[in-house]
N, C-alpha and C positions, 0 to 999 in steps of 0.2 A: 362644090361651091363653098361649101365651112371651111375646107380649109385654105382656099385664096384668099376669102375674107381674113381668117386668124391668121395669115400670113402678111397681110398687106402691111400693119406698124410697123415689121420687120423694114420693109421696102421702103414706105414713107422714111424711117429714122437712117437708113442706109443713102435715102435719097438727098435729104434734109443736109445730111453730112457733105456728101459731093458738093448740093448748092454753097454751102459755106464757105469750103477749103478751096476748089477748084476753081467757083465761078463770083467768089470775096461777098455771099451773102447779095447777091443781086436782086433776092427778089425782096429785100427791106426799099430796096427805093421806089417799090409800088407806093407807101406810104407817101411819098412828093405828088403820084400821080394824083391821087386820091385827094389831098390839100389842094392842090393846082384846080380839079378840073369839080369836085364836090364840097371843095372848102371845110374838109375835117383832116384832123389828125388819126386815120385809124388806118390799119392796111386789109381791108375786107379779102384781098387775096388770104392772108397767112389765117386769118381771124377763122374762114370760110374753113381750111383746109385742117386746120386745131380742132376746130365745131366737130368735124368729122370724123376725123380720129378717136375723139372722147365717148361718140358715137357706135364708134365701129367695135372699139373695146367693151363698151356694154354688150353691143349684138355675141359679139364673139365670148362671153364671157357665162351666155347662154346653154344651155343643153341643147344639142342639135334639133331636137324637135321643136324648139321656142325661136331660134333665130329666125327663122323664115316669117316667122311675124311682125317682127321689128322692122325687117323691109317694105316698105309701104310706097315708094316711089314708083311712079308711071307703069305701075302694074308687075314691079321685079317680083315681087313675091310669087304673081300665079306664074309670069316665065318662069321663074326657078324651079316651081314644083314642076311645072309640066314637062322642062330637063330631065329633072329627078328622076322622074317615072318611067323616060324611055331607058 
């Protein structure tokens, strides 16, 4: 599990890269949707997926026995351990 987490920025920044070059940055025109249909200027897609990253880098920045704390979501933490254990 630590290490798909510490490998995910890997993936994100590999990822981020293809949307740019191949696909000309397509998901900035989230930000029209977002104006159009909630009448702001912000792209909560990229904003969302930034948040998490900055996130993921703390968890993973962790001693393995600390990370699994930091996950608190819909119960990942106790699935993870109870992975862990078998």
């Amino acid at each position: 599990m630590y290490e798909l987490l510490s490998k995910t920025n890997r993936f994100y920044e590999e990822t981020r890269k293809k949307l740019d070059e191949a696909l000309g940055g397509i998901y900035r025109k989230l930000e029209f949707h977002f104006k159009e249909t909630l009448g702001v200027s912000n792209n909560y897609y990229l904003e969302s997926i930034e948040k998490n990253m900055e996130y993921l880098k703390k968890i993973v920045s962790q001693d393995e026995a600390v990370y699994l704390t930091m996950l608190k979501r819909n119960g990942i933490k106790e699935k993870s351990q109870s992975i862990l254990q078998k």
